[in-house]
LOPAKE-730370 format. One line per 4 residues: number of its first residue (from 1); for each residue x, y, z of C-alpha. Coordinates in pm, 1 decimal, decimal comma. Each point is the difference from the previous one (the first is absolute). Example, Ala and Ser with C-alpha at 12.3 -4.5 7.8 and 13.67 -1.06 7.14 Angstrom:
! residues 2
1) 1230,0:-450,0:780,0  137,0:344,0:-66,0
This chain:
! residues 642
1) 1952,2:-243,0:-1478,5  69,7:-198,7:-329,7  308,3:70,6:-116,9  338,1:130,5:187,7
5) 239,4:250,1:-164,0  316,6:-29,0:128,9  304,5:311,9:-130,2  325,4:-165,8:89,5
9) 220,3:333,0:72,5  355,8:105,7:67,4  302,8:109,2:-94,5  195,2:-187,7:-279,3
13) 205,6:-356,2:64,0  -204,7:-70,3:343,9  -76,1:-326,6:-194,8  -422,8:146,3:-40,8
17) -16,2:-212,6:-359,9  218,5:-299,7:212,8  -292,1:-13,8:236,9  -280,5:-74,3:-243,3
21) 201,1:-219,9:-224,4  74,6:-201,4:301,8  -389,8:-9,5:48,8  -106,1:-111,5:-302,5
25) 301,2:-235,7:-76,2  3,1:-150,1:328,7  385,8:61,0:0,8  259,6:234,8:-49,5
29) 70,0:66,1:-328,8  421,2:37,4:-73,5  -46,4:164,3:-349,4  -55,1:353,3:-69,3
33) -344,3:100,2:-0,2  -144,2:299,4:-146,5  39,9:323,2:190,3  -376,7:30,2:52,7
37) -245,7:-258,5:-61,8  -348,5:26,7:-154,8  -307,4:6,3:215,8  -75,1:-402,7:176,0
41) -377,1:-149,1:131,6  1,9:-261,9:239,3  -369,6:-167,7:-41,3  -156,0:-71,3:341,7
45) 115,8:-298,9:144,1  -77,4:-179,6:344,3  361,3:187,1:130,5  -110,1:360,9:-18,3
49) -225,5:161,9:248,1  -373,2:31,7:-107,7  81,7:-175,5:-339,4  77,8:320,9:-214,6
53) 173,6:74,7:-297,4  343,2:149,4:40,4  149,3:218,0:-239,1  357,8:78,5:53,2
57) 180,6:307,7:-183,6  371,8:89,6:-5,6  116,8:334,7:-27,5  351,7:201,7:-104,7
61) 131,2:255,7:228,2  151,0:148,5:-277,3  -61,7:379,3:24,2  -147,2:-8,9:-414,8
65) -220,5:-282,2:128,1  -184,1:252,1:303,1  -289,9:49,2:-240,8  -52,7:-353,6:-9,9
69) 82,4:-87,4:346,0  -257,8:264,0:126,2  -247,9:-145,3:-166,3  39,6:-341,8:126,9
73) 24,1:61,2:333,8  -349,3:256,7:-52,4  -155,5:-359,8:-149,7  110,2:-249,8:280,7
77) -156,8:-78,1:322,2  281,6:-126,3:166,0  383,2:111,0:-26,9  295,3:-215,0:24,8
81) 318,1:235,8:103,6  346,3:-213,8:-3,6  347,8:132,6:78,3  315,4:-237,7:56,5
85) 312,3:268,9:111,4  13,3:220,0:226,3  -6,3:228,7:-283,7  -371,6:-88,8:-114,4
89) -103,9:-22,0:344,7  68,4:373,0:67,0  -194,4:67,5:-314,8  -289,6:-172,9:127,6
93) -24,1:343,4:272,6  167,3:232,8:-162,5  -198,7:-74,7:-385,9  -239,5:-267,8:-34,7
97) -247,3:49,8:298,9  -18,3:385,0:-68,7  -39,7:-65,6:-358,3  -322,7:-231,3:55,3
101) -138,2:286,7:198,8  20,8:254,0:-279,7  -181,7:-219,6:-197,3  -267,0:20,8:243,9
105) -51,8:-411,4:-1,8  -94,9:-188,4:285,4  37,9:-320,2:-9,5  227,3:-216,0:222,6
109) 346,9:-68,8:-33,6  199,0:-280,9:49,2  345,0:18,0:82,6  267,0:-264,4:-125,6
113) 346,0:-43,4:102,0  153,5:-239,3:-295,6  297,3:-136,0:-74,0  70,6:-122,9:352,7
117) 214,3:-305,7:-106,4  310,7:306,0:-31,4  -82,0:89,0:351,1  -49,5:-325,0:210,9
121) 208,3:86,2:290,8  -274,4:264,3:102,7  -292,8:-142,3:153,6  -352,1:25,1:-116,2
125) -103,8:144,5:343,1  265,2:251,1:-17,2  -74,3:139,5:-364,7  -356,7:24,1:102,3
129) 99,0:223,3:317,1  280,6:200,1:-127,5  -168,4:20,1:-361,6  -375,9:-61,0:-21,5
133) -119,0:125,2:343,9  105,8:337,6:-48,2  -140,2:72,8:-373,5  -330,3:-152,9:106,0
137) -14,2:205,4:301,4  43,4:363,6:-217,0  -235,2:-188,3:-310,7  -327,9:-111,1:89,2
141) -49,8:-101,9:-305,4  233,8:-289,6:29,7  -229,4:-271,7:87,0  246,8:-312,3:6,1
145) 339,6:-79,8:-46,1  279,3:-297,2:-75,4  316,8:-100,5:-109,7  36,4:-208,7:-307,3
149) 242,4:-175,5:-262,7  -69,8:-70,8:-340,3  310,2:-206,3:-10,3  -70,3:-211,3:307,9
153) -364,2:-34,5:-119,8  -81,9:167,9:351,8  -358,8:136,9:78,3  -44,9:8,3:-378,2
157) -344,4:-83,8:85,9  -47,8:143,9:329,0  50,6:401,1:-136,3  -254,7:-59,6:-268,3
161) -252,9:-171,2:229,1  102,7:330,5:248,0  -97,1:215,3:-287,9  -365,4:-204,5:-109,2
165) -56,0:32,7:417,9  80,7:374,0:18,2  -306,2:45,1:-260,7  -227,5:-274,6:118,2
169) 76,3:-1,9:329,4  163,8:376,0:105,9  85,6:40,2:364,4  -49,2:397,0:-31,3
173) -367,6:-15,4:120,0  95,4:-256,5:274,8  332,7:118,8:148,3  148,9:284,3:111,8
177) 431,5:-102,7:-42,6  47,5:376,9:190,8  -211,4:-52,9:299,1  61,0:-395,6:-25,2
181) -398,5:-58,0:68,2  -322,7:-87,7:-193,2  -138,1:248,6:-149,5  -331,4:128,6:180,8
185) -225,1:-94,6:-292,3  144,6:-346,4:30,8  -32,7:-17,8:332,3  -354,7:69,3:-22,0
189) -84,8:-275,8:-251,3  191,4:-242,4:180,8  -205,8:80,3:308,5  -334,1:-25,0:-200,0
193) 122,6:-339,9:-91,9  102,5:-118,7:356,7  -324,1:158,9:119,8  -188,3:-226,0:-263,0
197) 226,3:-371,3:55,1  -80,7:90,4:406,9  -318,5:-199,8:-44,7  -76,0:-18,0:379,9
201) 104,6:358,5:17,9  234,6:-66,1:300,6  275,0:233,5:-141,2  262,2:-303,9:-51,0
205) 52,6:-271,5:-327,9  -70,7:-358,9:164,8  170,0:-272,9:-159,5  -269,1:-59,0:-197,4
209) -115,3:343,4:-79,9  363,6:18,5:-158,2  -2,1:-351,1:-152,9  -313,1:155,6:-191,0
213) 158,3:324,2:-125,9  314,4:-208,9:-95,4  -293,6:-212,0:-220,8  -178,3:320,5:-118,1
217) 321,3:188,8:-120,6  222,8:-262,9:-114,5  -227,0:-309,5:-54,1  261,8:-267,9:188,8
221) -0,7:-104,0:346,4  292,2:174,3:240,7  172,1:-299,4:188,9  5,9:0,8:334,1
225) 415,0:72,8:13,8  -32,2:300,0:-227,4  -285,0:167,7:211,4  206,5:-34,2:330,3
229) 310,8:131,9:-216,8  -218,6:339,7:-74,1  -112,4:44,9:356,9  386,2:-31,9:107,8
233) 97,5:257,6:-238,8  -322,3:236,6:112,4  82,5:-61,0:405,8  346,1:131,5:-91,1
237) -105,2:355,5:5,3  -285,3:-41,4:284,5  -145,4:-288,4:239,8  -344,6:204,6:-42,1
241) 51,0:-104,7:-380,9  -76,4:-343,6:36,2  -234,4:-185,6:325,4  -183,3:-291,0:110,0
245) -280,4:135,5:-223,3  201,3:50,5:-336,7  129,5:271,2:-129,8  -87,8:386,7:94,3
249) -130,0:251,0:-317,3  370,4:157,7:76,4  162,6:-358,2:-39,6  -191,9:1,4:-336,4
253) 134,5:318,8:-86,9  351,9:-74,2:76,2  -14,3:-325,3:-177,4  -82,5:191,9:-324,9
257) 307,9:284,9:95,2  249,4:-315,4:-12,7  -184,0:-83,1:-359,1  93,0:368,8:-109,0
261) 352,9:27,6:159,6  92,7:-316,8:-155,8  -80,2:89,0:-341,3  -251,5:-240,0:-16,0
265) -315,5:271,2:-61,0  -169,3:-246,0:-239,1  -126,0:-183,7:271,2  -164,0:277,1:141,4
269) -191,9:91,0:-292,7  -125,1:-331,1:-62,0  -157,8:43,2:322,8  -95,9:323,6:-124,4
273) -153,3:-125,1:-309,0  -193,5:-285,5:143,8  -187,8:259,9:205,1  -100,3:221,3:-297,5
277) 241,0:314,9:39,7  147,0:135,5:-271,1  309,1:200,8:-129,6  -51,5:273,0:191,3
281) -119,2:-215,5:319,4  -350,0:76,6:-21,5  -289,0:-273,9:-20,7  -59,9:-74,5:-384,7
285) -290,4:197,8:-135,0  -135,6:-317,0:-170,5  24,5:-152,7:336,9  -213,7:290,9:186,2
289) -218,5:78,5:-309,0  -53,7:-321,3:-131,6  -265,1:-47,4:-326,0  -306,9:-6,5:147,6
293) -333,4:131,9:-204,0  -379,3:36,7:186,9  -228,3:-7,3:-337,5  -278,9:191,5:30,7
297) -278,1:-11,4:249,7  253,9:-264,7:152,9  170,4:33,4:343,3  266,6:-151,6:168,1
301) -24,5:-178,8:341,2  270,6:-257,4:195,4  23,4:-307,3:-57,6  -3,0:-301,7:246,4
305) 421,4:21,3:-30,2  -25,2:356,8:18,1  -271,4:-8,5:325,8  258,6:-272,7:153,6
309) 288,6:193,5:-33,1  -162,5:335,7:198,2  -122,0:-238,5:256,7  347,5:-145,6:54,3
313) 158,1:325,8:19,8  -216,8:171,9:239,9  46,8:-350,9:204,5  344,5:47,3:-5,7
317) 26,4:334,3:118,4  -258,3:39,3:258,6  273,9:-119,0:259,1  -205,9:16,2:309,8
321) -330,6:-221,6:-133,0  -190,0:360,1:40,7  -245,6:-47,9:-257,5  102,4:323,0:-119,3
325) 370,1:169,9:-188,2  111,2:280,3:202,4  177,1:278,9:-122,0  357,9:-112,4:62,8
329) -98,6:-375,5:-162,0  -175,6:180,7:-291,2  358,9:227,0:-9,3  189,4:-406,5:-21,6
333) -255,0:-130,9:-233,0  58,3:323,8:-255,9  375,9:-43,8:34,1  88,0:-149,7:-349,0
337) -220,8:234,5:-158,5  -2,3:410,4:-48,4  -285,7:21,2:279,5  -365,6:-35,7:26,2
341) -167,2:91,9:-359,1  -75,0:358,2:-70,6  -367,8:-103,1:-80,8  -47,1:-126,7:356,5
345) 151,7:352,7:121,1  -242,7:199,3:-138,8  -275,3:-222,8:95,3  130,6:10,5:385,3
349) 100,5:-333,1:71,4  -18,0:-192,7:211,7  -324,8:191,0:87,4  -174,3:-57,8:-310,7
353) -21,9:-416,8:78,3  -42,7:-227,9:298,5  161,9:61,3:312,0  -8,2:-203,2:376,1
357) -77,9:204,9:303,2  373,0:129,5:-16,9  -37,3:148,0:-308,2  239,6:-239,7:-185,3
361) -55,2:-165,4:-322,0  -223,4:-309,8:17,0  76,9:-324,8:-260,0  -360,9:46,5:-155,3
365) 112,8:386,8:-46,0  346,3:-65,0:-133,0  -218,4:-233,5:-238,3  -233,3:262,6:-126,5
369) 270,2:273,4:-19,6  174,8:-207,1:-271,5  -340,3:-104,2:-127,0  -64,5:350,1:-51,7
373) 344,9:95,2:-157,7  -22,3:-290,8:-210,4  -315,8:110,3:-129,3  48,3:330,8:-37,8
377) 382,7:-4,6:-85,1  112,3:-357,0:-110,7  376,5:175,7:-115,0  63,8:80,9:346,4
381) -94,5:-342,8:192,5  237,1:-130,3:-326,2  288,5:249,2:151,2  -53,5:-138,0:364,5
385) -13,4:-349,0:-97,7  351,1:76,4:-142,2  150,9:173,8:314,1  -140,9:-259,0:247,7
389) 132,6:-248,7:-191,9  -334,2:-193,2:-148,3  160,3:-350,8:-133,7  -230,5:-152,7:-221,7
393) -135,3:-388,8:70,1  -60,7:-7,7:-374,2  373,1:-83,7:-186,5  -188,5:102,6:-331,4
397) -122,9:353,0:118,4  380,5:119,8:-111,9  186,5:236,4:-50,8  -320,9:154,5:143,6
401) -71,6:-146,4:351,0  -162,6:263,2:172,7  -261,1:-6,7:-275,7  -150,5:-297,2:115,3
405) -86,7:148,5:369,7  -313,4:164,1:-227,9  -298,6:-118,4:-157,4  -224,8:219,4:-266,8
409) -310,1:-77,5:28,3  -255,2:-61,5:-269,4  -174,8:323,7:-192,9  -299,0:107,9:139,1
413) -259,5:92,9:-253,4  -93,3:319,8:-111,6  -335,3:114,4:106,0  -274,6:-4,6:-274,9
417) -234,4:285,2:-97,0  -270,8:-108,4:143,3  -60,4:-43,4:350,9  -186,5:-326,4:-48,5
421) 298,9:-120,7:-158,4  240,8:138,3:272,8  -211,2:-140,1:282,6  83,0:-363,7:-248,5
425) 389,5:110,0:85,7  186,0:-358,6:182,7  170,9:14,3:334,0  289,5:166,1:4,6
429) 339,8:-234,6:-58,1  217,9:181,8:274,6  82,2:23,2:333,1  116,5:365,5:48,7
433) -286,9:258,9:-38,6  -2,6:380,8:45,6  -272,7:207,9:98,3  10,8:421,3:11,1
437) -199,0:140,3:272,4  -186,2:343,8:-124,6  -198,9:226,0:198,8  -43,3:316,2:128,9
441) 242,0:157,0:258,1  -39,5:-132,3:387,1  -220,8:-322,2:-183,1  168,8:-219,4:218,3
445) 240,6:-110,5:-284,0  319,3:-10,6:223,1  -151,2:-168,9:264,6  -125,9:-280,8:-246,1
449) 346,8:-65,5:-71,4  132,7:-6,2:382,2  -310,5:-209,2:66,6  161,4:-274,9:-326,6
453) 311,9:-14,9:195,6  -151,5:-27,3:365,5  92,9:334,1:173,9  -179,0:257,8:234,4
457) -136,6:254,4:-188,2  53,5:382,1:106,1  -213,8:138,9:253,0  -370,9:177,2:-68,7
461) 41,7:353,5:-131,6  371,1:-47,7:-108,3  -29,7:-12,4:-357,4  363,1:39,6:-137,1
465) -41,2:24,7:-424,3  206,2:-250,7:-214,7  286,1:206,4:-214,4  118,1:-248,4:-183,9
469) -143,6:-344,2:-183,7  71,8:-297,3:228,5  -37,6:-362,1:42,8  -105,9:-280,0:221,3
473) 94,9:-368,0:-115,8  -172,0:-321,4:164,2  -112,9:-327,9:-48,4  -355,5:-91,9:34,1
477) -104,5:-352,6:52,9  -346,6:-41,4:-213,8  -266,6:-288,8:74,5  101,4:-333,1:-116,5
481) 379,4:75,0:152,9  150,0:183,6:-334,4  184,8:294,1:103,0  55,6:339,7:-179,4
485) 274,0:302,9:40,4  -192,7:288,3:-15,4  125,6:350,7:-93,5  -177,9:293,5:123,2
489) 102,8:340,5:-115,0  -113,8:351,0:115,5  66,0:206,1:-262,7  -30,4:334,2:228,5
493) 48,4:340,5:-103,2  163,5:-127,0:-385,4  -356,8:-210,3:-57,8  -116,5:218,9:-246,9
497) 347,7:18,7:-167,1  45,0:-364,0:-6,9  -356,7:-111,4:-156,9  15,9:325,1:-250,1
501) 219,3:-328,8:-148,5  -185,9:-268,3:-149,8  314,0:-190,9:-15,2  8,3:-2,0:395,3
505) -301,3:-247,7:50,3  222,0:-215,4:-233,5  93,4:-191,7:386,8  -329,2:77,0:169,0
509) -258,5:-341,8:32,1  -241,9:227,5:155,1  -119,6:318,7:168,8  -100,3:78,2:348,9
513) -269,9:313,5:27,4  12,3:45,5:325,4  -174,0:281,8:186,5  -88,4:136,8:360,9
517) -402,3:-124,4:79,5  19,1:246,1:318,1  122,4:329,1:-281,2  -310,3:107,0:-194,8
521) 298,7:104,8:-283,6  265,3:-241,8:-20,8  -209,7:-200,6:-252,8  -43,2:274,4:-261,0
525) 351,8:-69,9:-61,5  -43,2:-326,3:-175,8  -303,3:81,2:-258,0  269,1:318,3:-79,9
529) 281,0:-236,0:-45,7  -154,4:-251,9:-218,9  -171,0:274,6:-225,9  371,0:177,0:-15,9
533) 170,1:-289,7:-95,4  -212,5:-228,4:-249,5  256,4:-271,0:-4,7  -21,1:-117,4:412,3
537) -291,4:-193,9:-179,1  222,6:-243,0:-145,3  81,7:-122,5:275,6  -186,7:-256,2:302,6
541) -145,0:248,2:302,2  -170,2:-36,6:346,0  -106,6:280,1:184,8  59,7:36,1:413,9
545) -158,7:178,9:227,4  248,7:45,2:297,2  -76,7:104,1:372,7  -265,9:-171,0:-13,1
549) -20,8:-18,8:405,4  -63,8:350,8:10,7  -372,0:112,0:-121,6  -62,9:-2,5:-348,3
553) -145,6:300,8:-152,2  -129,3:106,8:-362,8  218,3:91,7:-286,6  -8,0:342,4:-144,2
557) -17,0:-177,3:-379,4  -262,4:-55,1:-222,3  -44,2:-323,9:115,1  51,6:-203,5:273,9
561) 344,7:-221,3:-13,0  -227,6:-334,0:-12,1  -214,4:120,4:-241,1  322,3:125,2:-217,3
565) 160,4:-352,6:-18,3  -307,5:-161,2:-67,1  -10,3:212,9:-299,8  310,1:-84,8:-96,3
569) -72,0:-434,1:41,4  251,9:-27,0:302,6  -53,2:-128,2:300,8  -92,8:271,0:307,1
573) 265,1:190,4:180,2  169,1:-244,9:263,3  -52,2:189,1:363,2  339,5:-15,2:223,3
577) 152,4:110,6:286,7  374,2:-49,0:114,9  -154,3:-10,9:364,4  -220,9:-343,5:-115,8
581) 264,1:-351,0:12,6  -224,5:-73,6:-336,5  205,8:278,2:-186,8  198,6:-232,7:-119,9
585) -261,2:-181,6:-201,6  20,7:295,2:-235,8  346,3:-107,4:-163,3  -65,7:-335,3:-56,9
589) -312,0:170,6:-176,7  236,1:204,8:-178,2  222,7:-332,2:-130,7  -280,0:-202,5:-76,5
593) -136,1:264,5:-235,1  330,4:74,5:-140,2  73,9:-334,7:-95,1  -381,9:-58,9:-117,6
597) -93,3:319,4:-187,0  -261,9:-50,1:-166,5  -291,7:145,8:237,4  176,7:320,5:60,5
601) -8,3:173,0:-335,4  -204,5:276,9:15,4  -233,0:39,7:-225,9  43,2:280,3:-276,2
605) -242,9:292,4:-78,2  -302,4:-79,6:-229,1  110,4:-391,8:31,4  -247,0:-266,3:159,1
609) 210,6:-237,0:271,4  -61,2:-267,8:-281,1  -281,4:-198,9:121,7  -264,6:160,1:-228,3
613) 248,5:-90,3:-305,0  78,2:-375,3:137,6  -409,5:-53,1:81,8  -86,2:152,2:-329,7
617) 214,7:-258,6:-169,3  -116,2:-267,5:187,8  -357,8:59,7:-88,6  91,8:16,4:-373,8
621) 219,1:-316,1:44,8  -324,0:-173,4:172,4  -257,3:139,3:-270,4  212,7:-157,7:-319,3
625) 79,9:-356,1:210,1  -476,1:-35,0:20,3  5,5:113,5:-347,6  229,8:-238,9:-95,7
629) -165,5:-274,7:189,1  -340,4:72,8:-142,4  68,6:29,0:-360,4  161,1:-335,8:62,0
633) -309,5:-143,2:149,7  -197,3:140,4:-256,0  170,2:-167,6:-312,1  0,1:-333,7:202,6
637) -383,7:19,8:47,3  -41,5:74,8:-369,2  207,1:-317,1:-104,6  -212,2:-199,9:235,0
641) -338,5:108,5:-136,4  147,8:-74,4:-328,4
């Protein structure tokens, strides 16, 4: 909001022209003025709320001036109403309120009871209750009210200021005047932001804790006298308000309910404001959805703030020292926030990462959940980073700090045509790979992935098929002490779907063929696969040959699965079995070729694996370096027989 457009209304001689005269001169002015004045802007100035421009427009009640009149009050955002008899303040009912409404305009109203130096004798408090009370009760749309004198130079000011507040600072969205209460959407922001200043999540503000929201909202310290004056006025309505251990989340609320009552709702939208919500109390889209752009054959991992700031919360909330978040501390953890993330829903979590023996959510698998939905989702770890409350050590990363929990990592070249030049590819700059697992029904693919993540696979003969694609995230600790997050994806019944789509290998650093050595078919499925979809090619591939404690038998394909991948200048099919410890060996296989692609590439149809080409050229290269040399030898022996 820029600009505030106040329509001073009512009926004529309530002293509406008086009022902003008064304003402007500073003082009452004793000559006549003209009935209605021409249109006034106040330039921001360090006296209005958020700096912004105030225009200020008087009207004529006169009934040939209605046209006119209407259309003010359709342009303002904010509309002054004054009376000053008892005659204009039965208007105010019986006229000027329903006349707003068939204008259909809502914007708030403030109400203004001038000319008070005739009527001294009655007190303020008493014209509010006899007067104000009632009108505000039937008219919602009467946000504030006072009781003024241009004469007297009283609340001159103060009714403008009421009227720049009403726009910039509206109490409808906070307070409920009817019920006397917050209004629930308040009520859950304000929780969100006790939830997030609780930072040892014991449900009370410590001293300190409030010493720093006092610093974060209002940037000045709160002295010691004023914070024992606002637990005094909380304990009023409850002892449970305010302890030993600071004050309770309903203490907090209460606190704000005073703010409201007493007119002073600014304050509680600054608090508002400095935790991102907006207008309609709802976290700033900007805020949630910050800019945040993965170029092409980029990706987008955490960074060391963002890694910290996960390991601190899952610290925080795994109350007994487990190891592990149970359900109910997961529940606590997700409390600022609109629940778990629908990707990890479909995906099953928390059975889709690392779990202890109580089936609770491990640190390393917390870690490589939002590895995973960094990588394959950066806008939503963005969003999350936002609800919990992710605070930035870097003062320059603003006005977007969550951005700086992320890191995009450097572009991975494109492949080149040839395989001798693709097998030439560097190491791969990331740390978050993704592999899809494809093979033939009962392969073994499911039980690869509950393998990754340590479990007991099913029982012999209970082969259940996979519906739906699913994932299993870990990290994998490769020689030399580097470690990896791995993705491993089944694609299931929608495999054929999902690589019909060149566009879906887009993510994929390599392919698992995996088939069953103890099934004379389950290997016919890959050959098929490959020839169906040219493009799997493109990217890195190893070939497995699971069960392989059971007794290995011949394929029913042309050729054998060794003598395939020779022919296509990879390495042999790796032979595993989930019942062997060594199992595990096979996924830091899987990492180290993903992040080193180059000897994966399979080699394409009618191409040599390169070698032929390189020792061709290296002959040639030989050939002219003794030609050279000899023709050099010769013209010296010449010159030295001359």
């Amino acid at each position: 909001m820029t600009t505030v457009r106040i329509c001073v209304c009512g009926d004529e001689g309530t002293g509406k022209s008086s009022l902003i005269t008064s304003l402007v001169k500073d003082v009452f002015v004793t000559t006549k003025i003209q009935p209605t004045l021409p249109q006034i802007t106040i330039p921001p100035s360090i006296g209005t709320p958020e700096n912004v421009t105030t225009t200020i427009v008087d009207t004529s009640a006169l009934p040939h001036e209605r046209a006119e009149l209407n259309k003010e009050i359709r342009k303002s955002n904010v509309i002054l109403l004054v009376y000053s008899d008892h005659y204009s303040y039965e208007r105010v009912a019986l006229f000027w309120m329903p006349h707003f409404r068939s204008l259909a305009v809502n914007v708030p109203v403030v109400l203004c009871a001038n000319k008070s130096d005739l009527s001294k004798k009655t007190p303020t408090d008493q014209v509010v209750e006899d007067e104000m009370l009632p009108v505000m009760a039937e008219f919602k749309e009467i946000d504030s009210c006072i009781r003024t004198s241009a004469r007297e130079h009283h609340n001159i000011n103060e009714v403008f200021f009421l009227c720049q507040k009403a726009v910039t600072d509206p109490i409808a969205p906070l307070f409920d005047s009817k019920e006397s209460a917050l209004k629930p959407a308040c009520v859950s922001a304000l929780q969100r932001i006790f939830y997030l200043c609780d930072r040892d999540q014991d449900g009370y503000l410590s001293d300190k804790e409030i010493h720093a929201f006092q610093s974060k909202c209002f940037g000045k310290p709160l002295s010691d006298l004023d914070l024992t004056v606002i637990k005094s006025s909380i304990q009023k309505y409850s002892q449970d308000f305010v302890t030993n251990r600071g004050i309770s989340q309903s203490g907090f609320i209460q606190l704000n309910k005073l703010f409201a009552e007493k007119g002073r709702h600014e304050t509680i939208w600054l608090i508002l404001r400095t935790f991102h919500y907006n207008e309609s109390l709802s976290l700033q889209s900007s805020f949630l959805s910050p800019n945040f752009e993965v170029p092409v054959n980029c990706s987008a991992e955490l960074s060391p703030a963002g890694y910290r700031f996960f390991v601190d919360l899952f610290l925080l909330h795994d109350k007994d020292n487990d190891g592990g978040l149970s359900p109910s501390e997961l529940s606590t953890l997700f409390t600022p926030t609109p629940g778990l993330p629908s990707q990890w829903l479909e995906n099953g979590f928390p059975s889709c990462t690392v779990r202890n023996d109580a089936g609770y959510v491990t640190l390393q698998g917390w870690l490589a959940q939002w590895s995973m939905t960094t990588f394959l989702s950066p806008k939503t770890t963005l969003a999350y980073l936002a609800y919990f409350g992710f605070d930035s050590p870097l003062p320059s990363s603003s006005p977007h700090p969550t951005t700086s929990a992320l890191i995009v990592t450097k572009p991975r070249k494109r492949p080149p045509r040839t395989t001798a030049g693709r097998r030439r590819l560097p190491p791969l700059p990331r740390n978050v790979l993704q592999a899809f697992i494809l093979g033939a029904p009962n392969s073994g693919k499911s039980t690869l992935l509950h393998a990754f993540l340590s479990r007991p696979s099913s029982p012999p003969g209970a082969y259940c098929p996979t519906l739906t694609p699913s994932t299993a995230v870990n990290t994998v600790e490769l020689p030399g002490g580097k470690q990896a997050t791995l993705l491993l994806s089944e694609l299931a019944s929608h495999e054929s779907a999902i690589l019909a789509n060149p566009a879906s290998l887009e993510k994929c650093d390599i392919l698992i063929y995996a088939y069953d050595s103890s099934d004379p078919h389950s290997f016919a499925h890959t050959p098929t696969l490959r020839e169906k979809y040219k493009h799997l090619d493109s990217c890195p591939a190893i070939f497995v040959a699971t069960k392989a404690d059971r007794d290995r038998v011949m394929q029913d394909w042309d050729v054998q699965p060794e003598a395939y991948c020779e022919g296509l200048g990879v390495g042999k099919p790796l032979h595993v079995s989930v019942e062997w410890g060594s199992v595990q060996e096979l996924f830091v296989r899987v990492a180290e070729v993903g992040l080193n692609p180059g000897s994966a590439f399979v080699k394409r149809e009618g191409e040599g694996d390169g070698e032929g080409e390189e020792g061709w050229m290296g002959w040639w290269i030989a050939v002219g370096a003794v030609g050279v040399v000899g023709a050099a030898a010769v013209g010296m022996w010449r010159r030295m027989s001359a």
